[in-house]
C-alpha positions as CSV (number, residue, x, y, z in Angstrom):
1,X,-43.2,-6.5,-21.3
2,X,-43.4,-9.4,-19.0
3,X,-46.7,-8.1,-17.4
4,X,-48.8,-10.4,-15.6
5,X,-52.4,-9.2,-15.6
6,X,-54.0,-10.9,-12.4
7,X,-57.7,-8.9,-12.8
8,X,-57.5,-10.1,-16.7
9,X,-56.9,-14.0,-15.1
10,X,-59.5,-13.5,-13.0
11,X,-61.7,-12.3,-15.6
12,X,-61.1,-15.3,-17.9
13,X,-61.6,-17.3,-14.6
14,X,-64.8,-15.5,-14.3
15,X,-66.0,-15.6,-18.0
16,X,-64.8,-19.6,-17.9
17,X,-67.0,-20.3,-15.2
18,X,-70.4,-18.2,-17.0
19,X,-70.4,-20.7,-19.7
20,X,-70.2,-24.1,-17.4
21,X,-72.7,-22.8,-15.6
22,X,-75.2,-21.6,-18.5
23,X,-74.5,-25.3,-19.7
24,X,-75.1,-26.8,-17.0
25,X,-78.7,-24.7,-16.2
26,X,-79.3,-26.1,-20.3
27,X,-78.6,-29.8,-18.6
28,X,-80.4,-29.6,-16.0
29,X,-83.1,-27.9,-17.1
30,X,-83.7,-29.0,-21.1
31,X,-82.0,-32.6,-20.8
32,X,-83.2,-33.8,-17.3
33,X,-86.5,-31.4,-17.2
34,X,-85.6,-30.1,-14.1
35,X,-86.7,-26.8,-12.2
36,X,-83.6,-24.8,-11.4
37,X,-84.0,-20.7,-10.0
38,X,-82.3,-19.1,-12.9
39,X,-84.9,-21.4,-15.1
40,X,-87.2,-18.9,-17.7
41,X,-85.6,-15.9,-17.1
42,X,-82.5,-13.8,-18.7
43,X,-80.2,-14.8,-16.3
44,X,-80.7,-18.4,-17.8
45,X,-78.6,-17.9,-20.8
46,X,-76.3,-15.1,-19.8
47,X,-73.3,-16.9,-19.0
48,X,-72.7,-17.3,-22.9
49,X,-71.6,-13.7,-22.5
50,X,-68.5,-15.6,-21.3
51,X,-67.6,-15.9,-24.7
52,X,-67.5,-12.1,-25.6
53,X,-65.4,-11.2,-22.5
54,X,-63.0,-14.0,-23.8
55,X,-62.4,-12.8,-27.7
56,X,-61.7,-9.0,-25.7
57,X,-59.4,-10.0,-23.7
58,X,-57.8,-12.7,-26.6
59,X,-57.5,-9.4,-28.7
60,X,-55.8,-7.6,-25.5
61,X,-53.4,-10.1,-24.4
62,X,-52.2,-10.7,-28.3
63,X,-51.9,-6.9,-29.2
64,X,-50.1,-6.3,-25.6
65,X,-47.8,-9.7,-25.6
66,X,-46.5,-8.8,-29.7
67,X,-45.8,-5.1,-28.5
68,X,-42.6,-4.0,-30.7
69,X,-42.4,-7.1,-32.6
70,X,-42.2,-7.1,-36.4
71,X,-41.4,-9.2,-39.7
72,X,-42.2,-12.9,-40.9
73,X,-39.9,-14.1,-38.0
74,X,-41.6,-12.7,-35.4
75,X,-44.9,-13.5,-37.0
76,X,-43.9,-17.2,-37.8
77,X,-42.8,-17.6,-33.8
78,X,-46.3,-15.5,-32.7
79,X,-48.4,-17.9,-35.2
80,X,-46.3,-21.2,-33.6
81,X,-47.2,-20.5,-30.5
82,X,-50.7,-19.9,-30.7
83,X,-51.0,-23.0,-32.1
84,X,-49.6,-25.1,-30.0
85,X,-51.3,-23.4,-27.0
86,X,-54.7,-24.0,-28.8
87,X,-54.7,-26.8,-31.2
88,X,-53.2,-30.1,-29.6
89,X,-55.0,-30.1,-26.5
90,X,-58.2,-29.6,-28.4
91,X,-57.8,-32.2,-30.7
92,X,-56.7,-34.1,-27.8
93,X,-60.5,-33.5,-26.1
94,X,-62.2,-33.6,-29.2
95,X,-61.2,-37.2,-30.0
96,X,-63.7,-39.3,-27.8
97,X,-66.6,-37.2,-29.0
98,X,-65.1,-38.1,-33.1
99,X,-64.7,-41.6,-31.9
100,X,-68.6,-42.0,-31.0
101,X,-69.9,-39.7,-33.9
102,X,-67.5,-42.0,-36.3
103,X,-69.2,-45.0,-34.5
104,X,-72.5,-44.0,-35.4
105,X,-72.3,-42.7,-38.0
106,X,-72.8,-39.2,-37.5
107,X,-69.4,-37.7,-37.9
108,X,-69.5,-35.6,-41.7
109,X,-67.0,-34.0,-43.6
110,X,-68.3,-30.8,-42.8
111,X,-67.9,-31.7,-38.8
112,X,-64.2,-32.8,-39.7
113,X,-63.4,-29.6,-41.3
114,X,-64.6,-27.4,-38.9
115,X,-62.5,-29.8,-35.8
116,X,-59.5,-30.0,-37.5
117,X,-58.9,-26.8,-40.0
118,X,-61.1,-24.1,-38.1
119,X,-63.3,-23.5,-41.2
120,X,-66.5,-24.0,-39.5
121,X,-68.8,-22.3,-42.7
122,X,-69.1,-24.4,-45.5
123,X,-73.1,-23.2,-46.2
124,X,-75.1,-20.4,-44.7
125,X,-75.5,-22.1,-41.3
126,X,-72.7,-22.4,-38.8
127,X,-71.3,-26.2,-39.1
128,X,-70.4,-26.7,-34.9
129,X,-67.3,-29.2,-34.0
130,X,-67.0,-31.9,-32.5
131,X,-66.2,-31.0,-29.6
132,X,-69.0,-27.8,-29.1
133,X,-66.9,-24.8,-27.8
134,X,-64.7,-25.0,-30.4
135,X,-66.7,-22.9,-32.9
136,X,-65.1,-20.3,-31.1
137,X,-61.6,-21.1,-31.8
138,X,-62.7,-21.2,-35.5
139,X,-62.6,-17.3,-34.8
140,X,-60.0,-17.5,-32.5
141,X,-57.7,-19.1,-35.3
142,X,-58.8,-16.3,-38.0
143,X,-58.0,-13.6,-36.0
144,X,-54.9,-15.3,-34.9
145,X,-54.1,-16.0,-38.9
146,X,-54.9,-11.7,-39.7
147,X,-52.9,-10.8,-36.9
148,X,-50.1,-12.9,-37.6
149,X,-50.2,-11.6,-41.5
150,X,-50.1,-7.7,-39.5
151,X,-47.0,-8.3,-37.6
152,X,-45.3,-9.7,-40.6
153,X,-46.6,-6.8,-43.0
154,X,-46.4,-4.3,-41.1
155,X,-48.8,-1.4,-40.1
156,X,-49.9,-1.3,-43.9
157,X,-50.8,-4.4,-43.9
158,X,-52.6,-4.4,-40.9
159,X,-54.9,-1.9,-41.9
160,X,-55.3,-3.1,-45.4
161,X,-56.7,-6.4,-43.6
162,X,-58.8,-3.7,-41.1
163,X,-60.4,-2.4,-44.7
164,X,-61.0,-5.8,-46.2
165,X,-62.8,-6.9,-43.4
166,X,-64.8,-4.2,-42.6
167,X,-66.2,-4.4,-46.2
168,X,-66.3,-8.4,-45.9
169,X,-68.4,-7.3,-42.8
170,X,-70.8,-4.8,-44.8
171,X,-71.2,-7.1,-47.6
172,X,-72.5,-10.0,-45.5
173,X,-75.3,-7.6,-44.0
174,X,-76.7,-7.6,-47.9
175,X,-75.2,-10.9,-49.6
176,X,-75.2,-14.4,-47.9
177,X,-72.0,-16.2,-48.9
178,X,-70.0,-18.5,-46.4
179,X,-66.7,-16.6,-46.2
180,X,-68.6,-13.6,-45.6
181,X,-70.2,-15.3,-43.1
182,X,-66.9,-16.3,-41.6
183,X,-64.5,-13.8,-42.6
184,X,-66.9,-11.1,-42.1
185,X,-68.0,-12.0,-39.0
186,X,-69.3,-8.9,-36.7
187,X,-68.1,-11.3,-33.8
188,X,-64.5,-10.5,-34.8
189,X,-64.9,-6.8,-33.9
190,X,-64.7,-7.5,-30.2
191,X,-60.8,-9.2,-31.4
192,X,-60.5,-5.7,-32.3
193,X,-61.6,-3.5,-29.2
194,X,-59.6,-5.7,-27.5
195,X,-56.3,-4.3,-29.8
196,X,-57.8,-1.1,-29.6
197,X,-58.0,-1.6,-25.7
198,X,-54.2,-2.8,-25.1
199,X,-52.7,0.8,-27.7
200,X,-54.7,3.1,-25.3
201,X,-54.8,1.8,-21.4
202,X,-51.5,2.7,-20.4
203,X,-52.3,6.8,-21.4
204,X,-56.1,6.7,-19.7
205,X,-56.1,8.2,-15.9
206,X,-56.5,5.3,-13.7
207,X,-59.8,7.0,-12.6
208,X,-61.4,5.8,-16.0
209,X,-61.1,2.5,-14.9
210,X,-64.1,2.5,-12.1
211,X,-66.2,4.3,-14.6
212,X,-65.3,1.8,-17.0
213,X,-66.5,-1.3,-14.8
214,X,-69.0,0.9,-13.8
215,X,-70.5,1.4,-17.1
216,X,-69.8,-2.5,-18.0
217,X,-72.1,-2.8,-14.9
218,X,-74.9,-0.5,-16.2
219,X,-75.0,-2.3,-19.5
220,X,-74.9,-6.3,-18.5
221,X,-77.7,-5.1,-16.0
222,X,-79.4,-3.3,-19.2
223,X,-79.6,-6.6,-21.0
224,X,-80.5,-8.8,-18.4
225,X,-83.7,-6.2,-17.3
226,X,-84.7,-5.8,-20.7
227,X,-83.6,-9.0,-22.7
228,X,-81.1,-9.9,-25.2
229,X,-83.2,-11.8,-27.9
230,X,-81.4,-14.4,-29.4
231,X,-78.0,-13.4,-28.8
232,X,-76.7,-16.2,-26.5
233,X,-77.2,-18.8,-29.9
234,X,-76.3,-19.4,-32.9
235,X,-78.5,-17.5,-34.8
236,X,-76.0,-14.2,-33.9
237,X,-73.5,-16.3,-35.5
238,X,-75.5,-17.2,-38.8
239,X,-77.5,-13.6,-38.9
240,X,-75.0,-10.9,-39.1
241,X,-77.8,-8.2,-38.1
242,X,-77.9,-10.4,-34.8
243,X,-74.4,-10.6,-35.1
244,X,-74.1,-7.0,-34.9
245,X,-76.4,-6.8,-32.1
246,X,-74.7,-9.3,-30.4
247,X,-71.5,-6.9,-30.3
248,X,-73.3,-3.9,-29.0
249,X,-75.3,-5.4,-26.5
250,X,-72.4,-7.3,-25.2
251,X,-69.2,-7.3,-26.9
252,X,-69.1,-3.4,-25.5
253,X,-69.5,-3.7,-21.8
254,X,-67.3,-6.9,-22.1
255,X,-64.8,-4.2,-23.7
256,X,-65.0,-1.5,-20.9
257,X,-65.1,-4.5,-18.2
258,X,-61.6,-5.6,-19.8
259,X,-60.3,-2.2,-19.7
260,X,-61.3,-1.1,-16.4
261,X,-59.8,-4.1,-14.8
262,X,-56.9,-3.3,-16.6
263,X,-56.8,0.2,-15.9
264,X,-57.7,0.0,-12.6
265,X,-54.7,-3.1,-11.3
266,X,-51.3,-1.4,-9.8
267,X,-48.3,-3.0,-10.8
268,X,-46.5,-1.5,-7.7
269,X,-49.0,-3.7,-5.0
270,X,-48.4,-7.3,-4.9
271,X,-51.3,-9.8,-5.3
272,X,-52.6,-11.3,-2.4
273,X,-53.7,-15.3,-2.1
274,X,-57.4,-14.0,-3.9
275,X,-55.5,-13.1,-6.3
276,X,-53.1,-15.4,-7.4
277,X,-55.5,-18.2,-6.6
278,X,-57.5,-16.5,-9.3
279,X,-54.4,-16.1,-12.0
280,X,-54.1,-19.7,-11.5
281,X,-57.7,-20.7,-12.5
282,X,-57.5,-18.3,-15.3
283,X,-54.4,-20.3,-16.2
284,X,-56.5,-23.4,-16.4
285,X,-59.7,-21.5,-18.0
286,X,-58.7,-22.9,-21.0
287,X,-58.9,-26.5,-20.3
288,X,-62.4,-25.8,-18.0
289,X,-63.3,-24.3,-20.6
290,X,-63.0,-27.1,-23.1
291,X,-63.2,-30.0,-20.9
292,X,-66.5,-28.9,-19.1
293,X,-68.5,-30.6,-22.2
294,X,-66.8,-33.7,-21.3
295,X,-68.1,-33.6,-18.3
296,X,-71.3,-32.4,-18.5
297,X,-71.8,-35.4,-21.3
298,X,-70.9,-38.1,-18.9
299,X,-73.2,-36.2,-16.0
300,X,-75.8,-36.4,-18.2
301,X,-75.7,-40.1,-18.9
302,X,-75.3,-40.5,-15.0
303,X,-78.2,-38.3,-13.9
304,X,-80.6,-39.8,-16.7
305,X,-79.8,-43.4,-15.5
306,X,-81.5,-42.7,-12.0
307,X,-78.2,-43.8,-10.5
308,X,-78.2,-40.4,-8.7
309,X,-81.4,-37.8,-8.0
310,X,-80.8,-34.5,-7.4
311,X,-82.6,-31.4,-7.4
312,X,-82.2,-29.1,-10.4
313,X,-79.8,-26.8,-8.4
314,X,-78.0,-29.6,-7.1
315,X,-77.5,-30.7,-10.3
316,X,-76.4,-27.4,-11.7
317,X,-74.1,-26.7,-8.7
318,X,-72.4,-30.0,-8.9
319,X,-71.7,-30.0,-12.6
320,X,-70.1,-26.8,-12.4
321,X,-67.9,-27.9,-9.4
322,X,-67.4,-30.8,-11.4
323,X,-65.9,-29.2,-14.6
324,X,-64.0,-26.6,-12.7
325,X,-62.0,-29.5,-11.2
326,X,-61.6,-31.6,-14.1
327,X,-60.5,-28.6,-15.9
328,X,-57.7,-27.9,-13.6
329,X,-56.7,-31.9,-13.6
330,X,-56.2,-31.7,-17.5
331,X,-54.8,-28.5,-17.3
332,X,-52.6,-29.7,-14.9
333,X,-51.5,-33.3,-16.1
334,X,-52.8,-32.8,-19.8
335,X,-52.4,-29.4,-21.1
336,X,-48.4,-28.4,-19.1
337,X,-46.7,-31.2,-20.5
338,X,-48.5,-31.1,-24.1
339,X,-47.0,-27.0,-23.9
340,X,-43.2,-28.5,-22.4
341,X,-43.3,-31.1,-25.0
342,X,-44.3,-28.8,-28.1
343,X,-41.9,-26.1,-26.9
344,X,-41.5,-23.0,-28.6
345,X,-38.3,-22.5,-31.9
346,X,-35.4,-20.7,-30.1
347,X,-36.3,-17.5,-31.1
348,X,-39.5,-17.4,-30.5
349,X,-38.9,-19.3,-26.8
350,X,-37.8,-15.7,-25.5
351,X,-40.8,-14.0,-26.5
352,X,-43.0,-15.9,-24.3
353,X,-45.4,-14.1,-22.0
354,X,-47.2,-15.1,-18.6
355,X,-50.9,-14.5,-20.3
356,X,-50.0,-15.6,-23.6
């Protein structure tokens, strides 16, 4: 059980580095008003498929790390260490932007909520954090919670909270109410083809995995020749027909990417540098992933002051280098010694996992 899945590190690396760079294309382009070659068409936005790849493999890496393990012990360890992989360091980050929003003013309840307890629906329309990407730990968190209430249930239980959502999720196609909106999420379902991803790979012939990728292939190309409407925002998050859309059009070859690259990796080979240079940055995706707003911000301010001109490329090129290193720096020097510091209860300290 101590699996270390270099493709899936290198896939988070990979899905890390989609969303800095469709934010940095949005900062270059809508904030500075500055041509960039991806500008206008679907390749523009597509890194926010980033996001999908990440909730598949989140579901994969929590269904394959918990293998075997049962009860309200187990459960209470599983739930203590997500949080203290997620939560402090996000806080940490988020804490300038609530400084400035307090300053000005700006900061509501409803922001607070959503920073600090994950609850980021308290109307109809998705209330965004602080600090931006953490909408998606919001989701991150719930599925976290439902899984946690699984291993401590049991396989009833687990599929007594499989009903309840899926009839939270058909509800909120017909009533608009903000749990339903939240709990019934159609987001949540790529949480689950991940699950459903780590109970079948191990039986699939390793063959399946190149048709897999293969397939992902066919249907990222799909979207990106004939458009994705307005997936990449939040209305998928606030319109669960989108929602649902969203899944399909992504969510699915984000599925069979995961499981191909899963598949298709041989445990009896050992990784070469590519490799383990890419584990490594999928180690610190987390902390790109979060700190990369950070930087971007103060970009922005540094690029709008005239101090330096750059082309729109330029720009775009050295924001993303720019939050790739900052987010191996804090996860380096921030993000370790949080994890050393919060260390996990005794019991649960053994059931640590390389990916978790």
């Amino acid at each position: 059980m101590g699996e270390r899945f270099y493709g899936v590190q290198g896939l988070r690396f990979a899905a890390a580095t989609a969303v800095v760079v469709a934010h940095a294309l949005d900062l270059a382009g809508t904030r500075l008003g500055l041509e960039t070659v991806l500008a206008g068409e679907t390749l523009e936005d597509f890194g926010a498929v980033g996001v999908d790849v990440f909730f598949v493999i989140s579901g994969f890496i929590i269904a394959t790390t918990t293998r075997g393990q049962a009860g309200v012990g187990a459960a209470g360890d599983f739930l203590w260490r997500r949080f203290r992989r997620v939560a402090p360091i996000y806080w940490l980050l988020s804490l300038p932007i609530l400084v400035v929003m307090a300053r000005g003013g700006t900061l509501s309840p409803e922001v607070a909520v959503a920073t600090f307890l994950f609850w980021p629906f308290s109307g109809l329309e998705m209330t965004f954090p602080a600090l931006g990407p953490g909408w998606t730990l919001c989701f991150e968190m719930l599925f976290y919670a439902g899984f946690g209430l699984a291993m401590a249930g049991g396989k009833r239980v687990g599929w007594g909270l499989v009903g309840a959502y899926a009839v939270m999720l058909a509800a909120g196609l017909v009533v608009a109410a903000p749990v339903l909106r939240f709990w019934g999420a159609p987001i949540i379902l790529e949480f689950l083809l991940g699950v459903g991803i780590a109970s079948v790979w191990r039986e699939a012939p390793r063959r399946l995995g190149r048709w897999a990728v293969g397939l992902a292939m066919v249907g990222f190309g799909l979207s990106l020749v004939v458009g994705y409407g307005g997936i990449d925002d939040v209305r998928a998050l606030n319109d669960p027909l989108n929602g649902l859309r969203r899944v399909l059009i992504w969510g699915l070859p984000s599925a069979l990417l995961v499981f191909g690259v899963v598949r298709m990796e041989r445990a009896d080979v050992a990784p070469g540098r590519l490799a383990r240079a890419a584990a490594f940055m999928g180690d610190a995706s987390y902390s790109i992933y979060l700190t990369h707003v950070l930087v971007i911000r103060a970009l922005g301010r540094l690029f709008e002051s005239g101090v330096v001109a750059a082309p729109g490329d330029a720009v775009v090129g050295l924001t993303v280098l720019a939050s790739l290193a900052a987010g191996v720096i804090v996860h380096l020097w921030v993000e370790r010694p949080v994890l050393k510091v919060m260390r996990p209860s005794p019991v649960g300290r053994g059931l640590e996992r390389p990916n978790a």
